[in-house]
C-alpha atoms as one frame of an Amber mdcrd trajectory, in Angstrom:
protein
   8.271 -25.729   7.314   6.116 -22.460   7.237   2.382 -22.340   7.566   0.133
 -19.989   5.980  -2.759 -18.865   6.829  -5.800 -17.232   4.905  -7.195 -14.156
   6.372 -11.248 -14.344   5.613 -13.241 -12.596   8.376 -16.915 -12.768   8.070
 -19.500 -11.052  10.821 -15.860 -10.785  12.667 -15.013 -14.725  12.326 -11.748
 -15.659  11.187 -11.514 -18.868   8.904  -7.724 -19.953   8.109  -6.527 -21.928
   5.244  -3.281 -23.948   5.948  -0.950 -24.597   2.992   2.461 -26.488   2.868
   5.529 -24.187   1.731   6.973 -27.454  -0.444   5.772 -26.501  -3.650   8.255
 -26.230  -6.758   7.754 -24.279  -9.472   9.062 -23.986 -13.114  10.728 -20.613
 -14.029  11.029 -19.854 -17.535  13.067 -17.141 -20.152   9.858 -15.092 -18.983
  10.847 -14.671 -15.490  12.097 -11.610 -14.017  13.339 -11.694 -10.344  14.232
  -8.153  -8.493  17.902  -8.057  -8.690  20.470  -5.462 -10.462  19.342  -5.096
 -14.408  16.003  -5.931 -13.878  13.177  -3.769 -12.730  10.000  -5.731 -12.506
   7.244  -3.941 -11.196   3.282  -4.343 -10.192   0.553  -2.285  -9.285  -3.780
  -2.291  -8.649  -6.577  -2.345  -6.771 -10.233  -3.474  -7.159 -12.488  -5.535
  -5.582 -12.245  -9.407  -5.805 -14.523 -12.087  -3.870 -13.877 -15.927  -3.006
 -16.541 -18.452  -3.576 -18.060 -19.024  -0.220 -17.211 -16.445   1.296 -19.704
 -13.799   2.465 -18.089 -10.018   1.390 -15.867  -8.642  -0.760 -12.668  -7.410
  -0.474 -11.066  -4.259  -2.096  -7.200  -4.208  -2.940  -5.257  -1.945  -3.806
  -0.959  -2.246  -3.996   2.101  -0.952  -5.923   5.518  -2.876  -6.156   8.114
  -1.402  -7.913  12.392  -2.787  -8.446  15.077   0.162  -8.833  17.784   0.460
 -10.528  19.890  -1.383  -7.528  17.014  -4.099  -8.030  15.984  -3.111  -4.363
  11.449  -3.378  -4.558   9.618  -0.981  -2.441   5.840  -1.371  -2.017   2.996
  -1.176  -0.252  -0.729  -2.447  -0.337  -4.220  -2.221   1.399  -6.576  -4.821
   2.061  -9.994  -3.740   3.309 -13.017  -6.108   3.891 -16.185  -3.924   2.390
 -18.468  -4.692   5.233 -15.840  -2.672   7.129 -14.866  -4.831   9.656 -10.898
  -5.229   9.040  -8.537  -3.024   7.491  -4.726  -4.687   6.515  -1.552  -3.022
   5.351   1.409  -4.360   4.211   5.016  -3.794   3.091   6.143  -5.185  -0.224
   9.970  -5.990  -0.445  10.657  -9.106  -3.077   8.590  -9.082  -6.654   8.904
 -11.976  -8.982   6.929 -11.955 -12.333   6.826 -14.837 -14.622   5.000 -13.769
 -17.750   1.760 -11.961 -16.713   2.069 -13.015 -13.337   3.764 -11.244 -10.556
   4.184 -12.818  -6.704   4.985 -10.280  -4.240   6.175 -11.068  -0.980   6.132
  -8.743   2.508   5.434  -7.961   6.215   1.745  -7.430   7.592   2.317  -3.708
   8.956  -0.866  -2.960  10.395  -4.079  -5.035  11.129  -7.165  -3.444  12.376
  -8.274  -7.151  13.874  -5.331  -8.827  15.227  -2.489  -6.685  16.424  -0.229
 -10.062  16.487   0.138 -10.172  12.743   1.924  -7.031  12.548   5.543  -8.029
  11.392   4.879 -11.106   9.879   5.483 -12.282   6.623   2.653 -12.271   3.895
   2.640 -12.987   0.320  -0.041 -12.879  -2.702   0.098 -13.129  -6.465  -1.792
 -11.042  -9.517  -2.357 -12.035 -13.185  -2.496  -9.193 -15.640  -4.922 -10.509
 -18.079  -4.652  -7.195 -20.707  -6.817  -4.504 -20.908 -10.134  -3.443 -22.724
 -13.743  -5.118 -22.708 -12.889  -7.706 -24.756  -9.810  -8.860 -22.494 -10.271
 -11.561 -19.744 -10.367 -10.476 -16.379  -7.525  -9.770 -14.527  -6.949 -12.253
 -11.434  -5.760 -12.071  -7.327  -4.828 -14.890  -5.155  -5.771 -14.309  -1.393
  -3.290 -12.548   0.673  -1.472 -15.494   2.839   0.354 -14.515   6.273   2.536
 -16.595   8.273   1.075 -17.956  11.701   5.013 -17.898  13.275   7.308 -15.383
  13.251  10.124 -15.894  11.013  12.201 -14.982   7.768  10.834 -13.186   4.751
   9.307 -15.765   2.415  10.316 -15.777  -0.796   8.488 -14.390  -3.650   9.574
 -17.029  -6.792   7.335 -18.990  -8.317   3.229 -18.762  -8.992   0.468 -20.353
  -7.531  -2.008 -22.574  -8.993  -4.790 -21.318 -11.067  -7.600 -22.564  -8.390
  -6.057 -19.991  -6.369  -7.187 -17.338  -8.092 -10.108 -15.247  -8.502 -11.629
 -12.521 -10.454 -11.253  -8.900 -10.210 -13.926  -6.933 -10.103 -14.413  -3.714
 -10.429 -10.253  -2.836 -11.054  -7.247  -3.345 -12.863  -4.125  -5.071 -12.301
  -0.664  -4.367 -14.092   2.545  -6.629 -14.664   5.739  -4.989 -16.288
């Protein structure tokens, strides 16, 4: 069983949320999985904020399959009181409609040095585009506690998960 962890850092205070990795989740004709023949792709950045949570947190991250259905990516996570800074790899990219779940490795952590390497994964829903559109939506970034194996990037988390982004755009293709 994996753990997850939420990273939420306020006045340099850590808070973790611990989720179970036994979820299942339905796939449908709209899902797209990086392999050979398809070449699912994500990319955005903005600012999104959890209820509860003092700050705001800017994103930004691009995922994209090749040809050889091999995903390269990368992303930024930066707390706007400017107290931690987070990078991370993006290898896997699953999108089921609007949705895309990206999974990686933490490469560089401004806070905790120990979560370099391990494996992290986040979803974003592409909601359209123009005022009269809804607004586009980010689950929090989750990181594993252990070391271990990649985690996979299938399936979508539940809508409580999400929240609004401000201030940005997201794109699913």
């Amino acid at each position: 069983m994996f753990l997850f962890a939420l990273i939420l850092v306020t006045n340099c205070s850590k808070e973790e949320l611990v989720i179970d990795n036994n979820s299942t989740f339905e796939k449908s004709k709209e899902d797209s999985f990086s392999r050979v023949g398809n070449t699912p792709s994500a990319s955005g950045q903005g600012t999104i904020e959890w209820a509860g949570i003092d700050g705001k947190r800017h994103f930004s991250f691009h995922a994209k399959t090749d040809k050889n259905g091999d995903v390269k990516g990368s992303g930024v996570l930066t707390y706007t009181k400017g107290d931690l800074k987070l990078k991370f790899s993006i290898n896997c990219i699953y999108t089921q409609g609007n949705i895309a779940t990206m999974s990686g490795r933490i490469t560089s952590h401004s806070a905790n040095p120990d979560a370099v390497g391990k494996a992290c994964r986040f979803s974003v829903m592409d909601n359209g585009e123009g005022s009269k559109a809804d607004p586009d939506r980010m689950t929090p970034l989750f990181w594993s506690l252990t070391d271990g194996p990649d985690w996979p990037c299938e399936g979508t988390y539940s809508p409580g998960t999400y929240s609004e982004v401000l201030e940005g755009n997201v794109q699913v293709n």
